[in-house]
Backbone as JSON Lines, residues from 0, in Angstrom:
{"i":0,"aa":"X","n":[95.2,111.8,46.92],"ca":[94.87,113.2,47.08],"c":[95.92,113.86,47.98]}
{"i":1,"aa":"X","n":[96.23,115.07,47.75],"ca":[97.48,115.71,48.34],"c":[96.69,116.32,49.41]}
{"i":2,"aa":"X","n":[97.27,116.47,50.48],"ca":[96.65,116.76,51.68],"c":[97.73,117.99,52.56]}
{"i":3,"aa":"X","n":[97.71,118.64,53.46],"ca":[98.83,119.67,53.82],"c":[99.07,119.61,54.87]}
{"i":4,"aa":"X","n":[100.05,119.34,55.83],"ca":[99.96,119.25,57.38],"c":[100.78,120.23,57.92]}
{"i":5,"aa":"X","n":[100.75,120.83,58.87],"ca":[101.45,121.84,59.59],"c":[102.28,121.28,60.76]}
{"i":6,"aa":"X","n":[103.49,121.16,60.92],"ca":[104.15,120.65,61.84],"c":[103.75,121.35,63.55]}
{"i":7,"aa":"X","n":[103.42,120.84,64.05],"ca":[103.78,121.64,65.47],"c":[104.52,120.71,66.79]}
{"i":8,"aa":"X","n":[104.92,121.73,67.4],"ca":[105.68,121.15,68.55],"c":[105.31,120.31,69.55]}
{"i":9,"aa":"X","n":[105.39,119.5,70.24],"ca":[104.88,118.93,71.15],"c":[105.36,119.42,72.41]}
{"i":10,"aa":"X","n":[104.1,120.13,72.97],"ca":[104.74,120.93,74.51],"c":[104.07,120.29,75.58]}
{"i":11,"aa":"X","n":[104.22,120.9,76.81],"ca":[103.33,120.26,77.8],"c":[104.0,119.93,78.68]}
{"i":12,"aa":"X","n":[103.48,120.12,80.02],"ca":[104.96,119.9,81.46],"c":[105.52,118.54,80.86]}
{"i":13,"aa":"X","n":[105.03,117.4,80.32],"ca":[106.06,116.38,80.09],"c":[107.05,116.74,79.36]}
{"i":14,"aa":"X","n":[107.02,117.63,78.82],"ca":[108.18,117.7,77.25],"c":[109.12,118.25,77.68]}
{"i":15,"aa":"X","n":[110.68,117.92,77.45],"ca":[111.48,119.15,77.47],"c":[112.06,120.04,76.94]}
{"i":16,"aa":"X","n":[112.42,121.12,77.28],"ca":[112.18,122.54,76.95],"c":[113.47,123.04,76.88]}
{"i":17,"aa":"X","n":[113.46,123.81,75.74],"ca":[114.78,124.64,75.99],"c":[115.36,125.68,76.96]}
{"i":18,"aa":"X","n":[116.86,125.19,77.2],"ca":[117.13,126.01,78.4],"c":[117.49,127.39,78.08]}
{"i":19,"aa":"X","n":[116.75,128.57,78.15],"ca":[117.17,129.39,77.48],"c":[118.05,130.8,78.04]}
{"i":20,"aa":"X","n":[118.42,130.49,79.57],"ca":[118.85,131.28,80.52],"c":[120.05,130.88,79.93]}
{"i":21,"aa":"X","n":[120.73,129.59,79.54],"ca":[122.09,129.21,79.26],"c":[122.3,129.18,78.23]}
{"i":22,"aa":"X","n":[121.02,129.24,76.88],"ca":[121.41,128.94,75.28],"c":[121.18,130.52,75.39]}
{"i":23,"aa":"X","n":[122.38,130.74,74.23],"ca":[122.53,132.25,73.76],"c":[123.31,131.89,72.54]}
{"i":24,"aa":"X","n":[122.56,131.85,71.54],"ca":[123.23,131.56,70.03],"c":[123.25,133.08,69.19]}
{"i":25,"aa":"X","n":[124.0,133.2,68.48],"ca":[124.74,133.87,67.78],"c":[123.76,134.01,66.2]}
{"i":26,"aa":"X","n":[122.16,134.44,66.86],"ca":[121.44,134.55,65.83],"c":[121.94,135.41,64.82]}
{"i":27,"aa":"X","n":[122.44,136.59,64.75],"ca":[122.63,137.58,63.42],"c":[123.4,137.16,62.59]}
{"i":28,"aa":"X","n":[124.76,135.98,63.25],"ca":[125.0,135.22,62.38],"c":[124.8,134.12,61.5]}
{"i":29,"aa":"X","n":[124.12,133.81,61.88],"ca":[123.39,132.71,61.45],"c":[122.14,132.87,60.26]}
{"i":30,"aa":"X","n":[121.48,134.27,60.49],"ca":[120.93,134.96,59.8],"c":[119.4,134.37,59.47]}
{"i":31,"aa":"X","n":[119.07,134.23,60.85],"ca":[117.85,133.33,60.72],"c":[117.04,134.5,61.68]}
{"i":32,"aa":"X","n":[115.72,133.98,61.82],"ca":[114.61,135.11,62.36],"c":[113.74,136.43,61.92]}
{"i":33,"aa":"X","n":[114.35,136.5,60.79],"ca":[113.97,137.95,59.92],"c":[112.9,137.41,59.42]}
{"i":34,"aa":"X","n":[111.81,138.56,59.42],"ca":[110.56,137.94,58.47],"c":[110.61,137.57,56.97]}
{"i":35,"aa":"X","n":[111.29,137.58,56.72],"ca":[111.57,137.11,55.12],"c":[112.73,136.31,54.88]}
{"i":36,"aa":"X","n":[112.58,134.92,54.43],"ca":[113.82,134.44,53.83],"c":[114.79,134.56,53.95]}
{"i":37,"aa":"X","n":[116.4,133.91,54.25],"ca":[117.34,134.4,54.52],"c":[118.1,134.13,53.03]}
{"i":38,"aa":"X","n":[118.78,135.05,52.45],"ca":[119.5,134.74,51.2],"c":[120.53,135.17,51.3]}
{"i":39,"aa":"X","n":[121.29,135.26,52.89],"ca":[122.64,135.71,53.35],"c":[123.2,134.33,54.05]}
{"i":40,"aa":"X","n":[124.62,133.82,53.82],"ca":[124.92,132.55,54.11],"c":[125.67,133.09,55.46]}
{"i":41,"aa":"X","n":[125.69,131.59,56.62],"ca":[125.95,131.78,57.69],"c":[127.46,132.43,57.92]}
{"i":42,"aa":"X","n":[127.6,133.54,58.64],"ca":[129.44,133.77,58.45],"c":[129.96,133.14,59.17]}
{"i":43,"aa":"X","n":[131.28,133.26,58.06],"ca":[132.37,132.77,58.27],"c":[133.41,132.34,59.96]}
{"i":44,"aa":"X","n":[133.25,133.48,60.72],"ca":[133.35,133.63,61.85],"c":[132.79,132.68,63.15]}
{"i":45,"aa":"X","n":[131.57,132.28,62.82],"ca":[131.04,131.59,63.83],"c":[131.59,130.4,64.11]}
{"i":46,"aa":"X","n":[131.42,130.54,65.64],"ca":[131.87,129.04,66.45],"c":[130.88,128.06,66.57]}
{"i":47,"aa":"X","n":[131.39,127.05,67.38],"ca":[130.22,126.34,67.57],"c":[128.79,126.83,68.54]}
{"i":48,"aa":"X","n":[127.54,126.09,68.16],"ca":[126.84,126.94,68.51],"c":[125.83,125.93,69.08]}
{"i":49,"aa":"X","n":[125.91,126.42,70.92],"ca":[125.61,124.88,71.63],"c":[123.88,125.65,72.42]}
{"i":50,"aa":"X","n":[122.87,124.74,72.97],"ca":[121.4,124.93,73.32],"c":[121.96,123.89,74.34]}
{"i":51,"aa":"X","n":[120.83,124.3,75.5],"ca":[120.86,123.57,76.65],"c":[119.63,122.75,76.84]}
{"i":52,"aa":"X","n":[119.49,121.72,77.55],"ca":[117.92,121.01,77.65],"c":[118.27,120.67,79.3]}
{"i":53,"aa":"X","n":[117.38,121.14,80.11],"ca":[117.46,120.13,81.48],"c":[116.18,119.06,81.89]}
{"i":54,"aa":"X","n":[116.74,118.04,81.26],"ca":[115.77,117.68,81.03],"c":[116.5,115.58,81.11]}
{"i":55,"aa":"X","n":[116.08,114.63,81.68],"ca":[116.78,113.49,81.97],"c":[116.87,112.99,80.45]}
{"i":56,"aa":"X","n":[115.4,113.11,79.52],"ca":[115.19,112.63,78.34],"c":[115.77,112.9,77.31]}
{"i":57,"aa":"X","n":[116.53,114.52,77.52],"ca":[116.56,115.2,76.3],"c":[117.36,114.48,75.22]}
{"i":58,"aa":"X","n":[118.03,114.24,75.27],"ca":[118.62,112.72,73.86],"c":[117.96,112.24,73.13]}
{"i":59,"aa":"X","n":[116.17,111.88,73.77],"ca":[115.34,111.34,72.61],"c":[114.51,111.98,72.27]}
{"i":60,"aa":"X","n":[114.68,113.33,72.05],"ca":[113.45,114.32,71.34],"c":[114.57,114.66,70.26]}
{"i":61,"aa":"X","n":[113.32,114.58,69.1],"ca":[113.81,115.18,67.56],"c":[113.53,116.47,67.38]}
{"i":62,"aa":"X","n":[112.99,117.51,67.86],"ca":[112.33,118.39,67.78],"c":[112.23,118.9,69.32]}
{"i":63,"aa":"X","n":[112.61,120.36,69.09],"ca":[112.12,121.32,70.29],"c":[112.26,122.73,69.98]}
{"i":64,"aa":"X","n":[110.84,123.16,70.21],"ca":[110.5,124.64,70.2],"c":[111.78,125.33,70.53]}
{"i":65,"aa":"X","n":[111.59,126.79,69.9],"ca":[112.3,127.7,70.03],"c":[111.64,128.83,69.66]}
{"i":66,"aa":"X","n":[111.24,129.86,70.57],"ca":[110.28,130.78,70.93],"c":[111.03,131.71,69.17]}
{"i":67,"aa":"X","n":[110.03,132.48,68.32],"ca":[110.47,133.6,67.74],"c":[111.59,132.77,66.11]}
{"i":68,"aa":"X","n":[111.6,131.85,66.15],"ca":[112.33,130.68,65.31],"c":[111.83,129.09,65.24]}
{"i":69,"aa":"X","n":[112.16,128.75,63.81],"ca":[111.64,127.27,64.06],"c":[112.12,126.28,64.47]}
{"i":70,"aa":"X","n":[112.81,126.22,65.4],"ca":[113.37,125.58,66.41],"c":[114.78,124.46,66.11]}
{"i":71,"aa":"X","n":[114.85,123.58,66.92],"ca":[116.04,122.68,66.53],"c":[115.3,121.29,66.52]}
{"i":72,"aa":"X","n":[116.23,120.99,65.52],"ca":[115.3,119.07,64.96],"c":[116.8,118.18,64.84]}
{"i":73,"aa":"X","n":[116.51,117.01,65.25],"ca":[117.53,116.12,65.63],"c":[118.26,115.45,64.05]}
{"i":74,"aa":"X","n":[119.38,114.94,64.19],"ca":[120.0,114.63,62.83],"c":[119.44,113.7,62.27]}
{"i":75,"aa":"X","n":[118.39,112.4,62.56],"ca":[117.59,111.83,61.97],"c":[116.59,112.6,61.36]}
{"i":76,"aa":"X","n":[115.76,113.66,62.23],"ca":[114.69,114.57,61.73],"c":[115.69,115.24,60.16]}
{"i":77,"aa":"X","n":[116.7,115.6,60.64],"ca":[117.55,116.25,59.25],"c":[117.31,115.57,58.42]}
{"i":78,"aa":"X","n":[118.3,114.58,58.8],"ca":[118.03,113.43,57.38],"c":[117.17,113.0,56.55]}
{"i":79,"aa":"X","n":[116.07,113.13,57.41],"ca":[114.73,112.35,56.96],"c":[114.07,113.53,55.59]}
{"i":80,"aa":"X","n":[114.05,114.71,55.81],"ca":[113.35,115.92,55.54],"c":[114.28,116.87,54.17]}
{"i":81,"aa":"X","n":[115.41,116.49,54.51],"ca":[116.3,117.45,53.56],"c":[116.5,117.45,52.32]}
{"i":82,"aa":"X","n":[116.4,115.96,51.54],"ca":[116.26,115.8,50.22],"c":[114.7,116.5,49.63]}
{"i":83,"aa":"X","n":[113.33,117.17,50.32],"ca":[112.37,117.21,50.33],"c":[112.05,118.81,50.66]}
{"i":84,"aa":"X","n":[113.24,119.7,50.91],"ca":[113.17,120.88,51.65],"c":[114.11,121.93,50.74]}
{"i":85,"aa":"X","n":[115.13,121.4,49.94],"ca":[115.9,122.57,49.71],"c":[115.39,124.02,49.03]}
{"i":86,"aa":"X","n":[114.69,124.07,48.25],"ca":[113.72,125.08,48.04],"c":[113.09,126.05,48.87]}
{"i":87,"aa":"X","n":[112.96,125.69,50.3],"ca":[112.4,126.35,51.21],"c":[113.68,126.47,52.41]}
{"i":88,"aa":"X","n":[114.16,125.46,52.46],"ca":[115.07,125.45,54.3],"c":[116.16,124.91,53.85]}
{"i":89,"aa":"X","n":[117.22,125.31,54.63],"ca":[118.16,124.58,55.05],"c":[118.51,124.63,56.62]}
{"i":90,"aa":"X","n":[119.66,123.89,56.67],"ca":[119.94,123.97,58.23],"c":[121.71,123.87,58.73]}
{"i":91,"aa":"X","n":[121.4,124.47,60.05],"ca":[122.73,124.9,60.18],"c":[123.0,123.81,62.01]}
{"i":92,"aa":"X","n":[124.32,123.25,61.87],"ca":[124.32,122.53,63.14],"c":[124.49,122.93,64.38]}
{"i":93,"aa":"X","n":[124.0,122.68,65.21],"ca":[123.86,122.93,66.52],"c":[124.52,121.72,67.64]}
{"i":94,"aa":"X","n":[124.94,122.15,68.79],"ca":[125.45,121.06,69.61],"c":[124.23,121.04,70.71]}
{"i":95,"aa":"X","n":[123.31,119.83,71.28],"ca":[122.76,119.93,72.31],"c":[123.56,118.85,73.4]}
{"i":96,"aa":"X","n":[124.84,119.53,74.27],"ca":[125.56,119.12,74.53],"c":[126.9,118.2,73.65]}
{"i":97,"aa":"X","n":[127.37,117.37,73.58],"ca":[127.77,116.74,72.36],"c":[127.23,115.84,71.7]}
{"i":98,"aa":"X","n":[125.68,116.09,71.04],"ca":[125.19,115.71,70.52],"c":[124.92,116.8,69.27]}
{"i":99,"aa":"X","n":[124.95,115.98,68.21],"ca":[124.51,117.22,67.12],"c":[123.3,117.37,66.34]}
{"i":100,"aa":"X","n":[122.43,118.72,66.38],"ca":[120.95,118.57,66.46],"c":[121.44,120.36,65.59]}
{"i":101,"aa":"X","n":[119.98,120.5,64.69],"ca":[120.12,121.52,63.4],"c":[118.96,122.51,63.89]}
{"i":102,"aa":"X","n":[119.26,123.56,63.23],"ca":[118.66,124.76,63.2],"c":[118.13,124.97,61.97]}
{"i":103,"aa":"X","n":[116.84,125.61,61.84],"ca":[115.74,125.19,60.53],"c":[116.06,126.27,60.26]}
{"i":104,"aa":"X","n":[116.72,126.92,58.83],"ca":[117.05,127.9,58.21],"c":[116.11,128.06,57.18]}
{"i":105,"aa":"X","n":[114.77,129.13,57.3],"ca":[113.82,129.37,56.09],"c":[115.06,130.27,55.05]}
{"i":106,"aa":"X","n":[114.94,129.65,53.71],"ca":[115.99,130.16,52.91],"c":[115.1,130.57,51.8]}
{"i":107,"aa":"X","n":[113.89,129.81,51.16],"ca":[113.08,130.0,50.15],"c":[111.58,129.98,50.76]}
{"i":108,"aa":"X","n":[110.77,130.08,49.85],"ca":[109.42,129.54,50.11],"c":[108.58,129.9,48.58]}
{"i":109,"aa":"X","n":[107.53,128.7,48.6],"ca":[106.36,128.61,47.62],"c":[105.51,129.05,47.74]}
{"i":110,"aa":"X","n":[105.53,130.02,46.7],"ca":[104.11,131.27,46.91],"c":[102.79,129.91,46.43]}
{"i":111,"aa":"X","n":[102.04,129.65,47.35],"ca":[101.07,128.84,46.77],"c":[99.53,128.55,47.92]}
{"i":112,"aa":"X","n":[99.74,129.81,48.32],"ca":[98.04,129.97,49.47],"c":[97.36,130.12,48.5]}
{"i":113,"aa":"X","n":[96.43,129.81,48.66],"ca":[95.15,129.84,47.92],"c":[94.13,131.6,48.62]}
{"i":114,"aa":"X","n":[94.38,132.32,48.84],"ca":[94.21,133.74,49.75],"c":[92.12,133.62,49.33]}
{"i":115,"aa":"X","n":[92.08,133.17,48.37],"ca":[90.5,133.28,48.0],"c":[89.88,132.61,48.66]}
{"i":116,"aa":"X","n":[90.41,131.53,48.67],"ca":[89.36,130.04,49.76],"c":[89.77,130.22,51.14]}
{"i":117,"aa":"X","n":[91.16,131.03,51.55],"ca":[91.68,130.61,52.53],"c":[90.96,131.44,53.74]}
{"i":118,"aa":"X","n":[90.57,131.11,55.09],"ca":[90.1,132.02,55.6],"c":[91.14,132.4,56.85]}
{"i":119,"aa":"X","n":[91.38,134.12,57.02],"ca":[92.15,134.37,57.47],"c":[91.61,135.97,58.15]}
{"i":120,"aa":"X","n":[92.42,136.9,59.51],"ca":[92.31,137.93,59.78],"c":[93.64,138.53,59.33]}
{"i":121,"aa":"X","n":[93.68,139.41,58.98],"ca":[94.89,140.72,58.64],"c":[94.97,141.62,59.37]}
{"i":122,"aa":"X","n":[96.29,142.29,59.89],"ca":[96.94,143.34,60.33],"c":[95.95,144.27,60.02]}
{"i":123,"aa":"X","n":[95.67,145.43,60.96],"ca":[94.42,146.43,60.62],"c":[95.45,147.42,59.65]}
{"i":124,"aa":"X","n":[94.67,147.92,58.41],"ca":[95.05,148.29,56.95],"c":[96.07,147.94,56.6]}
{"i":125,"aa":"X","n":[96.09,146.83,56.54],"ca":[97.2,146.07,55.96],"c":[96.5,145.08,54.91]}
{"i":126,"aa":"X","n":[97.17,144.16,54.0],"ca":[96.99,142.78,53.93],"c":[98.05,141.71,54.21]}
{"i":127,"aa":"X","n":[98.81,142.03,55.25],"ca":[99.23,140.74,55.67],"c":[98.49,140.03,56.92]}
{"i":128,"aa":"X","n":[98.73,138.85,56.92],"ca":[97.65,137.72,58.04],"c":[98.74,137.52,58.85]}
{"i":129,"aa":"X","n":[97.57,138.09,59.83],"ca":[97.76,137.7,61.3],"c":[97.52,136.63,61.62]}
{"i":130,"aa":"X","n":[96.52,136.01,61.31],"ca":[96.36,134.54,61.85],"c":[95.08,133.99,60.97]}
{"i":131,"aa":"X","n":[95.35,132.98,60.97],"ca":[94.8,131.94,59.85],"c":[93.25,131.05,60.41]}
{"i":132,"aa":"X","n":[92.06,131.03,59.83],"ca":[91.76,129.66,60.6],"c":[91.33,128.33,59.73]}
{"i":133,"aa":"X","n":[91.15,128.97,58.59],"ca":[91.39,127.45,57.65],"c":[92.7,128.21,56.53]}
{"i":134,"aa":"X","n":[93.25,126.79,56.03],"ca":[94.33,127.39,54.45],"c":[93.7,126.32,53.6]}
{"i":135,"aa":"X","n":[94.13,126.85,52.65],"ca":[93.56,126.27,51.36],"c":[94.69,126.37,50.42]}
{"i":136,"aa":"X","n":[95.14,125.96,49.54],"ca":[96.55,125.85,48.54],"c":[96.51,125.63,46.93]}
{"i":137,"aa":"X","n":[96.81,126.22,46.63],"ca":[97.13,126.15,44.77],"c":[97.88,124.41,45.09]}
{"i":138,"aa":"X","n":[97.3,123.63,45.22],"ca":[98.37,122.2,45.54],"c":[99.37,122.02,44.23]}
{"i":139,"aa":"X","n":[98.61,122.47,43.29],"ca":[99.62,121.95,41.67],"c":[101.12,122.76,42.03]}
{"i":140,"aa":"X","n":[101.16,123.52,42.82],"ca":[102.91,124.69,42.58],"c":[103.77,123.53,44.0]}
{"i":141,"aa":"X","n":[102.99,122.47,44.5],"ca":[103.89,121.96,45.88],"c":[103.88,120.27,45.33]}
{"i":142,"aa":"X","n":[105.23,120.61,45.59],"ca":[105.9,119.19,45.01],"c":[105.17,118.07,45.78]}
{"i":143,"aa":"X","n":[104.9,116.4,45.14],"ca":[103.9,115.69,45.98],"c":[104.94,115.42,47.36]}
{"i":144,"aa":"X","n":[106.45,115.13,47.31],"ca":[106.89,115.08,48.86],"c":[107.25,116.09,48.86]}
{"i":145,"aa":"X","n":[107.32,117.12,50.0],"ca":[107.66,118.5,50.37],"c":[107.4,118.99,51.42]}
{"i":146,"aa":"X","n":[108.55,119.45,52.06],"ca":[108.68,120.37,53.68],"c":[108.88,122.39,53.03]}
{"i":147,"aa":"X","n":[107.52,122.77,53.58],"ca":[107.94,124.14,52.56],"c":[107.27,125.28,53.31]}
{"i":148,"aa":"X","n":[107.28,126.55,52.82],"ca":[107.18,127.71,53.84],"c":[106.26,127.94,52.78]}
{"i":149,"aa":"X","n":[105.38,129.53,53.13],"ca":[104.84,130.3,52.25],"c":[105.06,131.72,52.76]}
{"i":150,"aa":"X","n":[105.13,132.19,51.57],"ca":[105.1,133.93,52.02],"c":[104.61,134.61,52.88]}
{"i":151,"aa":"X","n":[103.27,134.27,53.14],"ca":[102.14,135.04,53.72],"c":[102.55,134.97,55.15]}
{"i":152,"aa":"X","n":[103.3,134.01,55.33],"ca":[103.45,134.31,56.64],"c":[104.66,133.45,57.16]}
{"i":153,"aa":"X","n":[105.33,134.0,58.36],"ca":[106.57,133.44,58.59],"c":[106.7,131.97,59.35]}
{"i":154,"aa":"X","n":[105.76,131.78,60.18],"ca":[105.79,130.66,61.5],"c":[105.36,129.4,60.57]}
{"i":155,"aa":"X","n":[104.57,129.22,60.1],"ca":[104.11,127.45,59.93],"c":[105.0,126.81,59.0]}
{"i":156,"aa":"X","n":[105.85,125.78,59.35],"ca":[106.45,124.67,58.42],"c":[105.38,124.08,57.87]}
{"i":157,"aa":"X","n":[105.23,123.53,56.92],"ca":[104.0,122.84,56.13],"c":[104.75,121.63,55.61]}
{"i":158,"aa":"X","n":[104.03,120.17,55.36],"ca":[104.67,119.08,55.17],"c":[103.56,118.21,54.23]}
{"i":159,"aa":"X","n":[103.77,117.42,53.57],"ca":[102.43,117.12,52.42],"c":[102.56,116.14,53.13]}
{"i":160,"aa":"X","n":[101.16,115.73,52.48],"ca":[101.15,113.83,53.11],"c":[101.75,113.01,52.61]}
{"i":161,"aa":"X","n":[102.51,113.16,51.67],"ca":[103.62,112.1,50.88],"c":[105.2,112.07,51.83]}
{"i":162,"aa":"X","n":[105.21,113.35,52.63],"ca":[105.92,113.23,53.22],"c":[105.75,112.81,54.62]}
{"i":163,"aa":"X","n":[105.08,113.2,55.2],"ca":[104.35,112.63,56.41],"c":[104.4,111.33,56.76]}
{"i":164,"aa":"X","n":[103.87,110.7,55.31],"ca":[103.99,109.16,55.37],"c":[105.57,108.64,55.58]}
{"i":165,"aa":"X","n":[106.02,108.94,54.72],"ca":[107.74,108.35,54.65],"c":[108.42,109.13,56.34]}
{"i":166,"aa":"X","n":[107.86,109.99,57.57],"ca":[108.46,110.48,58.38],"c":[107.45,109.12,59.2]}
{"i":167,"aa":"X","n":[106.69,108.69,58.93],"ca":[105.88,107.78,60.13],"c":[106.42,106.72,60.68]}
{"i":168,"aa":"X","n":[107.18,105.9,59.86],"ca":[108.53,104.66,60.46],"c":[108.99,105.38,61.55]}
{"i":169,"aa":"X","n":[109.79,107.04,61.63],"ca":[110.74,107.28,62.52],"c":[110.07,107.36,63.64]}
{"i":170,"aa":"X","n":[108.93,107.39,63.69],"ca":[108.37,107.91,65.17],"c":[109.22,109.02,66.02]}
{"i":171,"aa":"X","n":[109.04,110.17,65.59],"ca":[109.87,111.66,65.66],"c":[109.27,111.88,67.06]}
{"i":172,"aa":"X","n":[110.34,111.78,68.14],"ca":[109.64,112.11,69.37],"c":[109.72,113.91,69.26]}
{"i":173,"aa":"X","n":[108.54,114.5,70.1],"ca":[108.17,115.69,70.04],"c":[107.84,116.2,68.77]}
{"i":174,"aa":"X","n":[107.4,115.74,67.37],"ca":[106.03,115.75,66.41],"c":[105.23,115.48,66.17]}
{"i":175,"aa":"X","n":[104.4,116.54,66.12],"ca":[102.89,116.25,65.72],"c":[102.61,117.18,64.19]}
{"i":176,"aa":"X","n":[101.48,116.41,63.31],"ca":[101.31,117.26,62.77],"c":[99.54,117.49,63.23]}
{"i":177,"aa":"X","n":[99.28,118.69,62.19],"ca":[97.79,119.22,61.92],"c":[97.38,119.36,61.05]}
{"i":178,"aa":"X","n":[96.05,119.03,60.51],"ca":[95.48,119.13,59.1],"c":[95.0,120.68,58.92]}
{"i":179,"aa":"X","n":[95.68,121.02,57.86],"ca":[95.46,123.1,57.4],"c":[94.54,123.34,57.0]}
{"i":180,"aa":"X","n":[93.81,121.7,56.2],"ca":[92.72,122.97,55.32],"c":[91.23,122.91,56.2]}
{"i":181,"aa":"X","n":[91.48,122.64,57.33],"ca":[89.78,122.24,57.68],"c":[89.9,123.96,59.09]}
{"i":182,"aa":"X","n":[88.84,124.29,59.42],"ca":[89.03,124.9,60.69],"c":[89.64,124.83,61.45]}
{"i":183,"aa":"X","n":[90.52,125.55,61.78],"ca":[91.21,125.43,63.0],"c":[90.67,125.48,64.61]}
{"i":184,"aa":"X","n":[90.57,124.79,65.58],"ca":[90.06,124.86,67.01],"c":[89.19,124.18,67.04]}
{"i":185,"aa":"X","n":[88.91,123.34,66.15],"ca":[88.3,122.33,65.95],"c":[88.89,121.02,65.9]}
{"i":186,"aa":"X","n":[89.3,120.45,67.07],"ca":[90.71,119.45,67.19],"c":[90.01,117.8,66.34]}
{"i":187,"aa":"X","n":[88.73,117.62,66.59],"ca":[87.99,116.35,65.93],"c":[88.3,116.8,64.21]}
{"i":188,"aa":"X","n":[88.73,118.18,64.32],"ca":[88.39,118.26,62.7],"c":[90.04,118.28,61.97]}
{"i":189,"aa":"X","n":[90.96,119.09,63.06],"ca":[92.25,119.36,62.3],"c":[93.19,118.02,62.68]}
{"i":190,"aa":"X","n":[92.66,116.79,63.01],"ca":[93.92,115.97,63.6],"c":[94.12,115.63,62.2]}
{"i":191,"aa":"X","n":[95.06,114.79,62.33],"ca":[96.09,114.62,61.48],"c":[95.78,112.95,61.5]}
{"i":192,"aa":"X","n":[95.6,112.25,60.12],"ca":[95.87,110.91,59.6],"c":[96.89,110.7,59.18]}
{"i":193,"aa":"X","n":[97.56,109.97,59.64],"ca":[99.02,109.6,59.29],"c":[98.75,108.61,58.4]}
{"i":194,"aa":"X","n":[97.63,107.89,57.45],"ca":[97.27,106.97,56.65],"c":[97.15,107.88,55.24]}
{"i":195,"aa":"X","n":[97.06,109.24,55.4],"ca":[96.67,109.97,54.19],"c":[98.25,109.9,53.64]}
């Protein structure tokens, strides 16, 4: 059974954090952050484009938040995810010091919420969602391995359990996932089986 997980970050005074007084990346080039899809390729012009961590550990996190963007994921996390993503993301490299770690470029996404089952609040006279507390999915339009976006809304990476499974060997420091289709704030209800 296909199942849907939502990636999230692992925060918390243990984790470390991006330094963001010293990272100043060259977002407009890069052409990432816009609420919709980017279908403009990174220019030509740009240099290298380095993030800071102060942090003793930072070498062994695959993953770290990035406020307003979906953050930076380590070149194993790349590797692991990219044959499974092109449809939705690509990514662009980043230096965290001289180490090289990617920037999650939403490029596509699969229209495939289920908006009838799904329960959600909307922007007042609007219909776009503000925030979600169960999703529900047309599953037949999402490939069985797949890292993928949806329209409805810009923030959640979504990851099936076919993929989930094949990311569980790496033990991805700073990932977690969450189960989408049950209530959300209900932590006994949204954890995540890494057996599904």
């Amino acid at each position: 059974m296909k199942r849907i997980a939502e990636l999230l970050h692992v925060g918390g005074e243990a984790a470390p954090a991006v330094d963001y007084d010293n990272t100043h990346l060259e977002w407009d080039k890069i052409h990432e952050g816009k609420p919709q899809p980017s279908k403009l390729p990174v220019e030509d012009d740009i240099g290298t484009q380095r993030f800071f961590v102060n942090h003793p550990d930072k070498y062994t996190w695959d993953c770290y938040r990035n406020s307003g963007h979906y953050g930076f994921i380590s070149k194993r996390f790349r590797d692991a995810v990219q044959p499974y993503c092109s449809e939705c993301f690509d990514f662009w490299p980043v230096m965290l010091d001289d180490v090289e770690f990617f920037i999650i470029r939403r490029v596509g996404v699969i229209d495939c919420l289920d908006r009838e089952s799904s329960e959600f609040d909307t922007f007042p006279d609007t219909d776009k969602i503000m925030i979600v507390d169960r999703y529900a999915f047309h599953k037949e339009k999402i490939p069985d391995i797949c890292m993928f976006s949806i329209p409805d809304q810009r923030g959640p990476i979504f990851f099936t359990n076919g993929l989930t499974r094949l990311l569980l060997p790496l033990q991805l420091n700073g990932v977690e996932f969450t189960y989408t289709e049950t209530k959300q704030g209900d932590s006994s209800q949204t954890k995540w089986n890494p057996e599904w």
